[in-house]
C-alpha positions as CSV (number, residue, x, y, z in Angstrom):
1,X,-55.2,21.9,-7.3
2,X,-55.5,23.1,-3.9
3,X,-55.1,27.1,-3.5
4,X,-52.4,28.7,-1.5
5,X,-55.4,29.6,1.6
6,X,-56.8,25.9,0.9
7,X,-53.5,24.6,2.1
8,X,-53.0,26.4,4.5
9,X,-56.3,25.6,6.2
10,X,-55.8,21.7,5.9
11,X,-52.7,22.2,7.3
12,X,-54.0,23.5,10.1
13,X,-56.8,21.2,10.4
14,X,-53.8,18.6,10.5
15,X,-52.4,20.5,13.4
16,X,-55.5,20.8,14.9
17,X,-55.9,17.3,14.9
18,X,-52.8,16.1,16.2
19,X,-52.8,18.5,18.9
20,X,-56.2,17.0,20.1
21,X,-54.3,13.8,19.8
22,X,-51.2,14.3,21.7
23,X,-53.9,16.1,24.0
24,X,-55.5,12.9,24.7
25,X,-52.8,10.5,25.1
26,X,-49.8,12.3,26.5
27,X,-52.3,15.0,29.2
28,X,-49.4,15.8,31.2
29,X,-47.7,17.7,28.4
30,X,-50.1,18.9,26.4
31,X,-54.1,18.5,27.5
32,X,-53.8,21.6,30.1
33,X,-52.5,24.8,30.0
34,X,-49.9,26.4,32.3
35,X,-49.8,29.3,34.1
36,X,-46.6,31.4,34.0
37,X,-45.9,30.2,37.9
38,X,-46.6,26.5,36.8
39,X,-44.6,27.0,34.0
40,X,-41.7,28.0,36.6
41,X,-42.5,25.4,38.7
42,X,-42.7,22.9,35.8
43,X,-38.8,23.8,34.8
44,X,-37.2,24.2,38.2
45,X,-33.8,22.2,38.1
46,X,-33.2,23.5,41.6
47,X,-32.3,21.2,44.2
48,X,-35.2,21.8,46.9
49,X,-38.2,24.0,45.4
50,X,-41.4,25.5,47.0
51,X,-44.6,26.7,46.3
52,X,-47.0,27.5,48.8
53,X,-50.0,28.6,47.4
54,X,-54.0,28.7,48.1
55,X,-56.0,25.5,47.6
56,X,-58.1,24.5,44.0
57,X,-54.9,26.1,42.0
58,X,-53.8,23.7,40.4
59,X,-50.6,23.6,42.6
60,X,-51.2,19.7,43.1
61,X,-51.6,19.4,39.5
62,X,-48.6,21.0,38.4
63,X,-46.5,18.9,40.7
64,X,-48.4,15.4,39.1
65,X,-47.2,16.8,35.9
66,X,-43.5,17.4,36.7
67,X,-43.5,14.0,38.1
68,X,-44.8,12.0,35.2
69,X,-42.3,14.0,32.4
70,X,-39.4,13.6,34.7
71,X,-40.0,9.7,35.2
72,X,-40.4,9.5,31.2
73,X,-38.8,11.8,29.2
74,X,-35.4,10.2,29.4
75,X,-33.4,13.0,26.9
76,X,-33.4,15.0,30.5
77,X,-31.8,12.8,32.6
78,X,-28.2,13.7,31.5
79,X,-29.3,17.0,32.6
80,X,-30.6,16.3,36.1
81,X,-28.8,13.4,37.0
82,X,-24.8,11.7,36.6
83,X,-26.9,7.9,37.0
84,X,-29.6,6.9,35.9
85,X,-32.4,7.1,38.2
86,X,-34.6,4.8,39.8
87,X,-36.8,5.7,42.3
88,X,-38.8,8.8,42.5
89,X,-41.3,8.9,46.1
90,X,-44.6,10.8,46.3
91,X,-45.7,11.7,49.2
92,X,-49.3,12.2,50.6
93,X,-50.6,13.2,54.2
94,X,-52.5,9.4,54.1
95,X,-52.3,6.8,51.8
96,X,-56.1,6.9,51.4
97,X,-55.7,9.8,49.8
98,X,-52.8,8.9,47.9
99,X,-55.4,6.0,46.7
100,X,-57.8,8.5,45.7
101,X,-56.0,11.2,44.2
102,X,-54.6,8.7,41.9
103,X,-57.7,7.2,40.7
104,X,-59.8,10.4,40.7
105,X,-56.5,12.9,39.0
106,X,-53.6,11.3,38.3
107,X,-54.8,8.0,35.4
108,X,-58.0,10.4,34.3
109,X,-56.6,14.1,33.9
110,X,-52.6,13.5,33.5
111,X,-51.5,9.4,33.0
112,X,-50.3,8.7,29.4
113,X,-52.6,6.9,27.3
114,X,-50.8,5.6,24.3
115,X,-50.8,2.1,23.2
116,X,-53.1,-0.3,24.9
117,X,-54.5,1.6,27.8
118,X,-56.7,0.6,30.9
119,X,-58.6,2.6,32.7
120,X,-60.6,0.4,34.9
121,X,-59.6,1.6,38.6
122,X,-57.1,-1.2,40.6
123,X,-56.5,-2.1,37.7
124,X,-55.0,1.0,35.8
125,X,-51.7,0.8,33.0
126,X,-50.7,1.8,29.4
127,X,-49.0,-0.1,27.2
128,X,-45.9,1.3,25.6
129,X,-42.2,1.0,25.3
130,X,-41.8,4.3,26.2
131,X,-44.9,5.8,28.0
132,X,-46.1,2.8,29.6
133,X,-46.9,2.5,32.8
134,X,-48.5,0.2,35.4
135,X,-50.2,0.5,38.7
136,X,-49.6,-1.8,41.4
137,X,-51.5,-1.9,44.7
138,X,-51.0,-3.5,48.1
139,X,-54.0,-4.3,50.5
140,X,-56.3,-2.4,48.1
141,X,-54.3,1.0,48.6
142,X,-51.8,2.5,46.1
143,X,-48.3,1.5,46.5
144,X,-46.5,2.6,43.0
145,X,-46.2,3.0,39.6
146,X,-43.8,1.3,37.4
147,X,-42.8,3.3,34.0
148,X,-41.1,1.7,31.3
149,X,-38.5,3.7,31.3
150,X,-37.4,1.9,34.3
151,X,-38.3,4.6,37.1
152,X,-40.9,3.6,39.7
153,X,-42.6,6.0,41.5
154,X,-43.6,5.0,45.0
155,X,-46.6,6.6,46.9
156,X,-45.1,7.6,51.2
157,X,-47.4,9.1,53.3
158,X,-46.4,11.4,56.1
159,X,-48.6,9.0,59.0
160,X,-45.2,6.8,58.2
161,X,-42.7,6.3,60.7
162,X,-39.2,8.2,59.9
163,X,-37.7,4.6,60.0
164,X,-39.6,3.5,57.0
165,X,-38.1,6.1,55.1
166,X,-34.9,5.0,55.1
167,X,-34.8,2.6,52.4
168,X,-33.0,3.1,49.6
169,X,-31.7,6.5,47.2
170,X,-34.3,8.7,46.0
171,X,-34.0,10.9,42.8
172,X,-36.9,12.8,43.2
173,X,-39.4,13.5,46.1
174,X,-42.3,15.3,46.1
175,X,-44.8,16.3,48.8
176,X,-48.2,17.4,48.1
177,X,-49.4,19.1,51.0
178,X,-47.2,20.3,54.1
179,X,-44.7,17.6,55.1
180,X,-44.1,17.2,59.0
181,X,-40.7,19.0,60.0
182,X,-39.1,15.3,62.1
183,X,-39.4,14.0,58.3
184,X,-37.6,16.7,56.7
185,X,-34.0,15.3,57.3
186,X,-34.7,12.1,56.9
187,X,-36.2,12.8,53.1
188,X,-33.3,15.0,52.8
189,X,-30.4,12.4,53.3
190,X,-32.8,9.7,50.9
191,X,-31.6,12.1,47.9
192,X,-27.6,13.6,49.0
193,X,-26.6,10.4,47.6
194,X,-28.0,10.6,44.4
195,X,-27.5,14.4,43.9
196,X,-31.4,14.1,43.9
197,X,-34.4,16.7,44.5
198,X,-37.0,17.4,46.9
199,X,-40.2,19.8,45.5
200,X,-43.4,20.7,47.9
201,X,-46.3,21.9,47.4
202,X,-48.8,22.7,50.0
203,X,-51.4,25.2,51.3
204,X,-49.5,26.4,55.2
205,X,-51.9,25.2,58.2
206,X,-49.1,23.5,60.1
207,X,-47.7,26.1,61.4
208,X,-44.4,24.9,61.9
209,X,-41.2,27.1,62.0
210,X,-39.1,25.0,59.7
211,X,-41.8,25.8,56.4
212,X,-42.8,29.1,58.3
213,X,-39.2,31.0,58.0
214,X,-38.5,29.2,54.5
215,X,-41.7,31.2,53.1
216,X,-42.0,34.0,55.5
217,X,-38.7,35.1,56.5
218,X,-37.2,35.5,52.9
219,X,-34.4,37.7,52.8
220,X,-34.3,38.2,56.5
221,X,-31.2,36.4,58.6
222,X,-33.9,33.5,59.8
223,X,-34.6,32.4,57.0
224,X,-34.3,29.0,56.0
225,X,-33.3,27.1,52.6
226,X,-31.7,30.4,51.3
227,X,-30.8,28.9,48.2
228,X,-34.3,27.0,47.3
229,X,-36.8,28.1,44.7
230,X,-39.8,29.5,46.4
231,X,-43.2,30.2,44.8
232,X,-46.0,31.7,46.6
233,X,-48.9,32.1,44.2
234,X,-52.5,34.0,44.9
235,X,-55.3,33.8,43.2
236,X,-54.4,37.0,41.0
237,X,-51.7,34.8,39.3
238,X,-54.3,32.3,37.7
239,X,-56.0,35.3,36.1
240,X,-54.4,34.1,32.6
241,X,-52.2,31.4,31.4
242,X,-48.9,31.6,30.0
243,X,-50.2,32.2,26.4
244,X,-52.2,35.2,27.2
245,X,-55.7,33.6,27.4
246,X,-58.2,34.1,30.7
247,X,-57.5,31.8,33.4
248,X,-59.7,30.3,35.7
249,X,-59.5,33.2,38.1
250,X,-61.0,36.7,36.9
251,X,-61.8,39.8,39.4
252,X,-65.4,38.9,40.3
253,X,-64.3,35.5,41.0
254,X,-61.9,36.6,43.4
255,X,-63.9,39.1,45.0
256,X,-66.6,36.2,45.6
257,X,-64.0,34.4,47.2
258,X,-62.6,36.8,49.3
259,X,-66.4,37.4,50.3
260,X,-66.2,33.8,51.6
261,X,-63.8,33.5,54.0
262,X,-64.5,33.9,57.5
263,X,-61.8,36.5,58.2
264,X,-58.5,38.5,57.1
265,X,-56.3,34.9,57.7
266,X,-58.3,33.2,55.6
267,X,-58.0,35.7,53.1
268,X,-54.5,35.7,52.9
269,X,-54.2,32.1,53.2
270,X,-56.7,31.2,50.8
271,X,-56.0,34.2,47.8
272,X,-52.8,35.0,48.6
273,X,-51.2,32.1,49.5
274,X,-49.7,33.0,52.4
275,X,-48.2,30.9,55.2
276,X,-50.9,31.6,57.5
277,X,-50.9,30.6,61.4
278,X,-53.8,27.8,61.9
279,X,-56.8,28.8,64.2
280,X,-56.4,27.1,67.9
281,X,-53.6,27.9,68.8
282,X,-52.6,27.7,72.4
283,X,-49.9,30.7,72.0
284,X,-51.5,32.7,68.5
285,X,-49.3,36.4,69.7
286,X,-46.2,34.5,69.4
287,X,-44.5,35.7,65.8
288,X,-41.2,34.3,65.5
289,X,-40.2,36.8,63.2
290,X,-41.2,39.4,65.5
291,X,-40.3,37.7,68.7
292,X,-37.1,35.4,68.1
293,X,-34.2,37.7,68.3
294,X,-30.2,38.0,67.6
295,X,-28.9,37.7,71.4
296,X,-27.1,40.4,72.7
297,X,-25.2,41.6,76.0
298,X,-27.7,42.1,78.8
299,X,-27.4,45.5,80.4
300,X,-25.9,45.4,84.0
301,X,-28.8,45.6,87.1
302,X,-31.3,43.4,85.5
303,X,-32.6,40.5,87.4
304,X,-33.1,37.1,86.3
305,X,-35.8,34.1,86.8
306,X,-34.7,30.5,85.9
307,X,-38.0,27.7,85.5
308,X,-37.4,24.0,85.6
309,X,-39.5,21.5,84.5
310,X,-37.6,17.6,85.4
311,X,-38.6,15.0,83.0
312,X,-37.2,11.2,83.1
313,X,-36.7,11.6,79.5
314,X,-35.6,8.6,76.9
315,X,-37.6,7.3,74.0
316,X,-40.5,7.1,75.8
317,X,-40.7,9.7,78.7
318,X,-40.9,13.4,78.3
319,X,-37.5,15.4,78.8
320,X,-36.7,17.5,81.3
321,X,-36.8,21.3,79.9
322,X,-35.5,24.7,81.9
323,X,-34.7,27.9,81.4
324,X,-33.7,31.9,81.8
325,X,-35.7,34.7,82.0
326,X,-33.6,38.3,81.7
327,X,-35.9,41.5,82.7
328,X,-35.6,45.0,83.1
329,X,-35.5,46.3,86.9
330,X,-38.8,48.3,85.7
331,X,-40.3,44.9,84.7
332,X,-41.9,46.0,81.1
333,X,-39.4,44.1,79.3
334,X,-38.1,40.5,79.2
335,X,-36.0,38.2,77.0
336,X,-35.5,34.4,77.4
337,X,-31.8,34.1,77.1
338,X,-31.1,30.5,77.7
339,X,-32.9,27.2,77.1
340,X,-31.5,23.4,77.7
341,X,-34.4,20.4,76.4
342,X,-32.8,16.7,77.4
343,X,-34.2,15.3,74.0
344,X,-33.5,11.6,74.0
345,X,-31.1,11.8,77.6
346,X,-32.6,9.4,80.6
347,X,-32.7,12.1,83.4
348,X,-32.8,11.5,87.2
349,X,-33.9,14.1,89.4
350,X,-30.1,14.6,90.1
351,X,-29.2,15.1,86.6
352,X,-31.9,17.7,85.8
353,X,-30.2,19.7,88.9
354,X,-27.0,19.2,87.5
355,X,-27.7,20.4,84.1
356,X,-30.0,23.6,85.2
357,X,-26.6,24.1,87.5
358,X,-24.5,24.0,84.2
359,X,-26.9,26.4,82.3
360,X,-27.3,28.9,85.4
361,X,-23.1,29.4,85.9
362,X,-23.3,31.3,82.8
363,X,-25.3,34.0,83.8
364,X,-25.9,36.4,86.9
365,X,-27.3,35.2,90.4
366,X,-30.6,34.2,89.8
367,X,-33.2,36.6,91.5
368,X,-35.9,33.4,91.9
369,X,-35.9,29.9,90.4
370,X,-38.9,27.8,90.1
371,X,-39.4,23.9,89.6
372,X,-42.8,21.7,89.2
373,X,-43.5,20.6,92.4
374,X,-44.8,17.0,91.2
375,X,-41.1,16.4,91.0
376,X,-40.7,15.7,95.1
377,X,-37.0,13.9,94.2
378,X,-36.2,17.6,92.7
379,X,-36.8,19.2,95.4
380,X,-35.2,17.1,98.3
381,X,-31.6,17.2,96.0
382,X,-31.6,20.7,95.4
383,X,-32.4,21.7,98.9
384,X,-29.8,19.0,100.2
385,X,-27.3,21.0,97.9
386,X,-28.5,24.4,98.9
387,X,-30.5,25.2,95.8
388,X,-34.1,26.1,97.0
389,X,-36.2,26.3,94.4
390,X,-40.0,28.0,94.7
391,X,-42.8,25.7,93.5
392,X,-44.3,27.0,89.9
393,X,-47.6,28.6,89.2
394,X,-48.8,25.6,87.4
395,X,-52.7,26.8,86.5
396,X,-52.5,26.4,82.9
397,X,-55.2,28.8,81.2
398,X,-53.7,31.7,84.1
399,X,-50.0,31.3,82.4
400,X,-51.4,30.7,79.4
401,X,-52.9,34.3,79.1
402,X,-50.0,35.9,81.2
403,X,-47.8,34.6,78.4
404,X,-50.3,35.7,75.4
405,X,-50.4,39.1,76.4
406,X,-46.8,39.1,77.0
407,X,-46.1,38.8,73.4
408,X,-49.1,40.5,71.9
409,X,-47.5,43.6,73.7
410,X,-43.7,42.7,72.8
411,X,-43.0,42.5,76.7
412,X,-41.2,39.4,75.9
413,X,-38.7,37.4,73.4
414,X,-36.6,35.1,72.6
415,X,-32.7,35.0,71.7
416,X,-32.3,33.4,68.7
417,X,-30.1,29.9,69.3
418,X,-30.8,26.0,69.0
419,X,-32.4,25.3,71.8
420,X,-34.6,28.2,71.5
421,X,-35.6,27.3,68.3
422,X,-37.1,24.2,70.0
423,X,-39.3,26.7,72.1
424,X,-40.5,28.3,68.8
425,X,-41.6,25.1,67.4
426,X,-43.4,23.9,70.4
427,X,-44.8,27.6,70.9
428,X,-46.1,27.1,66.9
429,X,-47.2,23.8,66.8
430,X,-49.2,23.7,70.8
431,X,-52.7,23.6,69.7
432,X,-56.0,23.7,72.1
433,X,-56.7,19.8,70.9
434,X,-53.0,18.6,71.9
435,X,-53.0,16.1,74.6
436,X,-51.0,17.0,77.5
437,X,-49.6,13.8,77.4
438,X,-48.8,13.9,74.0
439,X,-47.7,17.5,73.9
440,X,-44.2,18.7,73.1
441,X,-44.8,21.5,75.9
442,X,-41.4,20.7,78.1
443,X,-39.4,24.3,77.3
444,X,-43.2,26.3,77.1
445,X,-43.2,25.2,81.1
446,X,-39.6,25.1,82.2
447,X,-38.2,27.9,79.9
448,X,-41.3,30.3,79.4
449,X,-44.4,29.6,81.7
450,X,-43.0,28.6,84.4
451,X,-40.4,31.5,85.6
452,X,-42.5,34.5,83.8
453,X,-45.6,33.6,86.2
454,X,-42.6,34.3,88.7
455,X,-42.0,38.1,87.6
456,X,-43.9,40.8,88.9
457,X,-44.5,42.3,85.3
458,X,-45.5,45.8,85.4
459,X,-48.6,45.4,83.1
460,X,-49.9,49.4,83.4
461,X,-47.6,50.5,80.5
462,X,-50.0,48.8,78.2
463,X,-52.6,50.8,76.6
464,X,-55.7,48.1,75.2
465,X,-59.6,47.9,73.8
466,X,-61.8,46.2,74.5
467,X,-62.8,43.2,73.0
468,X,-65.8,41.5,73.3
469,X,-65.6,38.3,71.4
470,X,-63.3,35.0,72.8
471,X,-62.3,32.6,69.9
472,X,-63.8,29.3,69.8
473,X,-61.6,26.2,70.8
474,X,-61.5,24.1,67.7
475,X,-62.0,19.9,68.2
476,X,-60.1,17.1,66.5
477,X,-63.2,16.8,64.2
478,X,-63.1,20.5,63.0
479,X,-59.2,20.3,62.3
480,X,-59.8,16.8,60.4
481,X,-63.2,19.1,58.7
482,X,-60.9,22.1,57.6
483,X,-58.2,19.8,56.2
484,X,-60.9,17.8,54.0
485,X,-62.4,21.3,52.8
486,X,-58.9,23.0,52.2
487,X,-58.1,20.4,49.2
488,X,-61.9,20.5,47.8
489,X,-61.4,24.7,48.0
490,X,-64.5,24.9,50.2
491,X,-64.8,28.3,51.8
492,X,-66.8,28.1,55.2
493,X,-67.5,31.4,57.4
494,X,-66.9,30.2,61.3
495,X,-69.1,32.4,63.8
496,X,-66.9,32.6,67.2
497,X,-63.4,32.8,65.1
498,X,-61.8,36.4,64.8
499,X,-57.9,36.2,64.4
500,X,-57.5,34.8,68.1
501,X,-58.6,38.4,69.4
502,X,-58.8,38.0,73.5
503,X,-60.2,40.5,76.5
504,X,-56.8,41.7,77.0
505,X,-58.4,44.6,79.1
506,X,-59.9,42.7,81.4
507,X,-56.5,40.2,81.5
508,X,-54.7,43.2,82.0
509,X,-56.6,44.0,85.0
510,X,-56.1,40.3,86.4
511,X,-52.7,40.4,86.0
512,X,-52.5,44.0,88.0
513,X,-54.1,42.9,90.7
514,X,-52.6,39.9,90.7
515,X,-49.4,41.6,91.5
516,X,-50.2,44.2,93.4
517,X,-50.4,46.8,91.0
């Protein structure tokens, strides 16, 4: 007869041996540990939640997991849904690497395996009334996954049109990496039906406004998806898991990989998880939480610039885009105070007048309004109808730095309404590789470049050093390079990159001269 100890012992070989089991053919449960943060993740029943974290955390992982137990574990449905559900859509930047991330993460590290289960790739499923599952593929490249339990997942990537998102109610979306803002409403409405969910996760190198004041602007009046979950995890969270035991982060770990990066953005990005601006930007002093403000009553005696920048507009053209300029008689200070973008309006010459017109009765006499002379239709109208407007400074890398040092030295800002919010995504998003033709640039000329290279701005206020080194314009191939090594978690020091510092001395000087100063 077995002693007390003896039993004891087999029964935990027992235990031992079914947790190895259950290890092995349900992964997603119970073959990894979680961190506290995954853990929170893992559980969140809240409508929209997000984590935006460094790379190599295991943020992507968690995100896999939550998928797989809420496709299969039907005792939760009652809890998260009032029918039953579906369709659940994954999204990835590219279905190539949907394709791989499936067959390299998903079936090896987190697919159930009990029952009859294959692993050969293309051809991947398991067997089982109720983990069973089965891949199925389209032109070689991952399209879903049917469960038994009756829920298919399908695999979206964000190179998809917004119109081939509109099929059918969606229970449960989830976006690994940092989904383009156009999608966002369109992913949105797929689950108000359904009283569905949307999760993200992602590593911030978009820098777009909507993801920027959801992360960055918590607990401010900007931000945005008050009510979501939010998670921002550093490396400093994955020093443990949830159970106490050492994580896959200690200190000297951390210290190495702070010792990596090429500078204090990629630090924060990259340890601390933080929604970083991306290098090669055309417009890197613009903050919008420093330079977006609540609009206010302009003091009397303070003149006023208007910029116009007539676009045919429709689905194909760009739109015309104008705006004011409010500054201070001493010229050191300047807010934009009025914006209009014609987004999907067919504009003639005419109409552009007719709608600067519109925008320009609401405020004082303008002191000088400017236009871009390539518009010659422009310019006969408004002169017929006794509007003269003053052709543009159009020399791009001259505004560009006028309107750089502008908001590196708070000289200028922006009230805080809908149309200006347009200006702060296109003044977030402009990058050095953007083709002009491409560009969504139509309120950065009209509203911004335009009518500040048309104010005398009293630049001697402004006390600078000297810098020595420029930042080096990024190419297509070193944006498509970063985002390959951001999911791998390579760190790369880039000579030539510090934090989009400029000569503002010497710009300074320019822009003194320049105007007589």
């Amino acid at each position: 007869m077995l002693s007390e100890v003896e039993q004891l012992l087999a029964a935990k070989r027992e235990l031992e041996v079914r947790k190895s089991k259950l290890a092995l053919t349900l992964p997603h449960l119970h073959g990894w540990k979680f961190y506290k943060w995954a853990r929170e993740f893992f559980e969140s029943r809240n409508p929209m939640t997000l984590l935006c974290a460094a790379n190599q955390i295991s943020k992507s992982s968690t995100a896999i997991r939550k998928t797989i137990e809420w496709a299969t574990n039907k005792s939760l449905w009652p809890s998260l849904w009032v029918t039953t559900p579906k369709q659940f859509w994954y999204l990835y930047p590219t279905s190539a690497i949907a394709t791989v991330e499936f067959q390299n993460k998903w079936v090896p590290e987190f697919m159930p395996k009990l029952g009859q289960f294959s692993g050969e790739r293309k051809k991947e499923y398991c067997l089982h009334p109720v983990y069973g599952w089965k891949a199925v593929y389209k032109r070689g490249e991952l399209d879903s996954i049917e469960f038994a339990s009756g829920v298919t997942v399908y695999f979206k990537t964000y190179a998809q049109n917004v119109h081939t998102l509109q099929a059918g109610s969606c229970y449960f979306i989830v976006c690994d990496e940092e989904l383009p803002e156009t999608l966002y409403p369109e992913l949105a409405f797929r689950t108000e039906g359904v009283g569905g969910y949307f999760n993200m996760v992602f590593t911030a190198t978009r820098n777009q406004l909507l993801w920027y004041l959801a992360i960055e602007a918590i607990g401010t009046s900007m931000e945005n998806f008050k009510s979501a979950k939010k998670l921002q995890v550093t490396m400093y969270d994955c020093k443990e898991y949830e159970d106490g035991t050492q994580g896959h982060f200690n200190d000297a770990k951390i210290e190495r990989a702070i010792g990596k990066c090429a500078n204090q953005q990629e630090v924060q990005r990259r340890v601390f998880g933080r929604f970083i601006q991306e290098q090669g930007r055309k417009y890197p002093t613009f903050d919008p939480q420093v330079h977006m403000v609540k609009p206010f009553s302009i003091p009397n005696g303070w003149h006023y610039f208007g910029g116009v920048d007539p676009g045919s507009g429709g689905v194909s053209n760009h739109p015309c885009g104008m705006g004011i300029i409010a500054v201070n008689p001493s010229y050191t200070q300047g807010y934009i105070v009025d914006a209009f973008r014609g987004d999907g309006i067919e504009t003639s010459a005419g109409d552009t007048l007719d709608y600067f017109l519109k925008m320009k009765s609401n405020w004082p006499k303008l002191l000088v309004q400017v236009y871009d002379q390539s518009d010659k239709d422009f310019d006969i109208i408004s002169t017929r109808l006794g509007e003269p407007f003053q052709k543009a400074e159009k020399k791009h890398e001259f505004g560009e730095s006028v309107v750089n040092t502008l908001f590196k030295n708070n000289m200028l800002k922006l009230f805080d309404t809908p149309e200006l919010n347009k200006l702060s995504r296109e003044l977030m998003m402009f990058m050095h590789t953007t083709n002009k033709r491409q560009a969504a640039d139509d309120l950065i000329d009209g509203a911004l470049r335009y009518p500040a290279m048309a104010i005398p701005w009293d630049f001697t206020q402004i006390k600078s050093t000297r810098i020595t080194k420029k930042e080096r314009v990024w190419t297509e191939l070193d944006y498509k390079k970063a985002e390959i090594d951001d999911r791998r978690g390579v760190f790369v020091k880039t000579s030539g990159v510090n934090n989009f510092e400029e000569d503002y001395t010497n710009e300074i000087e320019d822009w003194n001269e320049f105007y007589g100063n």
